[in-house]
N, C-alpha and C positions, 0 to 999 in steps of 0.2 A: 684534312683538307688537301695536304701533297696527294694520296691514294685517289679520291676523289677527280680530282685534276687531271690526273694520270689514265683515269679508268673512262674519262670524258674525250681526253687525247687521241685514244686508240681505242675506242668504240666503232672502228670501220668493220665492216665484214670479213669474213676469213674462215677456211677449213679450220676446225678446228680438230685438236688430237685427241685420235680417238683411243679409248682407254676400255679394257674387257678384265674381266675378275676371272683367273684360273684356281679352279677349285679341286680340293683332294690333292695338293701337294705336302710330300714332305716338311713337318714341321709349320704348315700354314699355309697362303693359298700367296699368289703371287700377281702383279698385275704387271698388263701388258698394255706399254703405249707405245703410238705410231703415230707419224706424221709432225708437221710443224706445230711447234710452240707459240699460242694465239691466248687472247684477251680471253680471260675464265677459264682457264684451263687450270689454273690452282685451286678454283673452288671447285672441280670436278673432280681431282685429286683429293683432295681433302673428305669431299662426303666420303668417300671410299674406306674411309676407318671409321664411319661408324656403326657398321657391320661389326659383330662381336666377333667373326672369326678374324685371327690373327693374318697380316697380312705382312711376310717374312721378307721380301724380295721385286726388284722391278727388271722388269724386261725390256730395254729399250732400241729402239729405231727411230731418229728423227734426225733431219738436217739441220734442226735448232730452230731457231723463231723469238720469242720475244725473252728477254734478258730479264724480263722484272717477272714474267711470271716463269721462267725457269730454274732464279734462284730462291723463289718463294717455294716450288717443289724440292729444289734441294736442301734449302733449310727443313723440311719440314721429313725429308729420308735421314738426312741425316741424324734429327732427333729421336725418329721412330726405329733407328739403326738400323737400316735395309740394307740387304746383299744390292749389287746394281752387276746385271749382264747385258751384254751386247754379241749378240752373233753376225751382223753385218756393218750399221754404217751408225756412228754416235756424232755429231758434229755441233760444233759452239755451243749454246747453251744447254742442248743436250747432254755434252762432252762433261761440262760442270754437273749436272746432276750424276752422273756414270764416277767422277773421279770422287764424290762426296760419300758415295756409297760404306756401310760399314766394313765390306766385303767386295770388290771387285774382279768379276769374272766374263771372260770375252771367250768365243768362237775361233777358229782357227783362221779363218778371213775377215776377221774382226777388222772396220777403223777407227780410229776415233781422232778427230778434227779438230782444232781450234785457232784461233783468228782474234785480232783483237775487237777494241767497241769501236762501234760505226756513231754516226750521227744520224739524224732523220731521215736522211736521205740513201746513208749504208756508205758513204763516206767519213775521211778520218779528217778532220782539224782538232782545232787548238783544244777542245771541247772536249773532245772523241778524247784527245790524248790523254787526256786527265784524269780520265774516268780509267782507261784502261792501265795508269800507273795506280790509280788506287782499288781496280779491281786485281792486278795483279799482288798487291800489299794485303790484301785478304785473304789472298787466294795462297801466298806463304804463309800466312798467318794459320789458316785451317787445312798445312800440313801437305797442300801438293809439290811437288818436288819443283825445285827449281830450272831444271833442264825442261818440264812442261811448261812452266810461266815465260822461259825466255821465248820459248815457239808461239805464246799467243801475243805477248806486246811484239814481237817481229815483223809478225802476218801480219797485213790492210785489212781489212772488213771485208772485200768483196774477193777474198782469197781464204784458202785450208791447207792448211798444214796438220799432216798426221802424225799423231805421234808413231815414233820406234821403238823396236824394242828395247833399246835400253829406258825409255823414259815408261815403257810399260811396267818392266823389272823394277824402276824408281819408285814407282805407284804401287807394287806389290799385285800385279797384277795377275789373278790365275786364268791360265787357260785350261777349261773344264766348263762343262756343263753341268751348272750348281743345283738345278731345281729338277725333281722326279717325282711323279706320283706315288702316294701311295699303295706300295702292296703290288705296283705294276711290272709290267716285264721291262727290258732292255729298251723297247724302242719309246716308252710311254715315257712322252715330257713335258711337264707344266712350262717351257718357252721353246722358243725356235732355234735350230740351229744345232754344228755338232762340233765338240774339241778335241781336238787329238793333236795337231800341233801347235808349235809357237806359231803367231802371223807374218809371213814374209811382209816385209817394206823395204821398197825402193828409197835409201836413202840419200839418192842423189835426186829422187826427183817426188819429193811430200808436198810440194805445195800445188794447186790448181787451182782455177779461174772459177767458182760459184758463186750465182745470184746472190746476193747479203736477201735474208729477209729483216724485213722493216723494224727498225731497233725501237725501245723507248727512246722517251725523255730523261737528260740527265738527272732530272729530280728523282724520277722513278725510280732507274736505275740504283742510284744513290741511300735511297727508300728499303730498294726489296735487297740490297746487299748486308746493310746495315742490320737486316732480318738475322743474320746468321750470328754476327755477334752481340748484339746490344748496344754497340758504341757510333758515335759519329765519326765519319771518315772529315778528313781536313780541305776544306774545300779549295 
């Protein structure tokens, strides 16, 4: 009935992310998503394994978008134990499916962004706060480092904070380009983007002013976090 509720709340319209299957890579085929995280984008995720070929690795770019259906995808990378890349921009709940990855690997101008939870509106109260202390207690819980979780409960909702390199280095983060076709030459690659160095960041100045897109409901939230480990969070 909470999913239900949830799925009735945020039934507004919206782009939704678009998702393409790269086929004939190494080791399996890889999929590539873009754009904001929107209502049914986990069930459009999800048919995507049930094609028999193996699907090894995600390629991502999104500014983030909704919280319940992007940790419903990272629950569900994380079981399938997917490599996760980024060659330009990973932000909030995208940021989470990238850091949940089996394997994480980013582009030389890679970012990756996080912020805490917003409320309905993409502001923070008493609500908002609550949530983003117990999504931060998950989120040490399933091993991200703590120098990332102090930068998302930090940041407001309607700001990004990138991480640095040392919190890349915390996260074990490779810079490389993990996915190649088979049997292809040099320039053929099952995602975008190329690695050759570490990513510069300004570390006097990671935070900037962006639109929040529209959060869930605390119950949702609450809901699709809960996805990752089995347990009730303390209300």
């Amino acid at each position: 009935m909470l999913i239900t509720s949830l799925i009735t709340a945020i039934s507004e319209p919206g782009a939704a992310m678009e998702m393409s299957r790269l086929v004939g890579c190494v080791g399996g085929d890889v999929l590539r998503l873009r754009g904001p995280i929107e209502h049914g984008d986990y069930a459009k995720f999800r048919s995507h394994f049930g094609d028999p070929r193996r699907i090894v690795g995600l390629d991502l770019h999104s500014g983030g978008g909704s919280l319940y259906e992007g940790v419903r995808i990272a629950a569900m990378a994380r079981q399938k134990r997917l490599a996760t890349f980024v060659a330009k921009e990973c932000d909030s709940a995208c940021a989470f499916i990238f850091l949940l990855g089996t394997k994480r690997y980013i582009g030389k101008d890679a970012k990756i962004g996080v912020h805490a939870v917003g409320n309905e509106y993409g502001n923070e109260d008493n609500g908002a706060v609550r949530d983003t202390i117990y999504f931060a207690r998950l989120s040490a819980q399933l091993g991200i480092p703590s120098s990332t979780i102090g930068k998302m409960v930090a940041t407001p909702p309607g700001k990004i904070t990138y991480l640095d390199q040392a919190d890349l280095l915390a996260s074990k983060v490779i810079v490389r380009e993990p996915f190649a076709r088979k049997g292809g030459e040099g320039d053929q690659k099952c995602s975008s983007g190329s690695t050759e160095e570490p990513p510069t960041v300004d570390e006097t100045s990671v935070a900037r002013t962006r639109t929040s897109y529209r959060p869930e409901s605390r119950g949702g939230q609450r809901a699709g976090l809960q996805s990752l480990t089995g347990r009730s969070g303390a209300q």
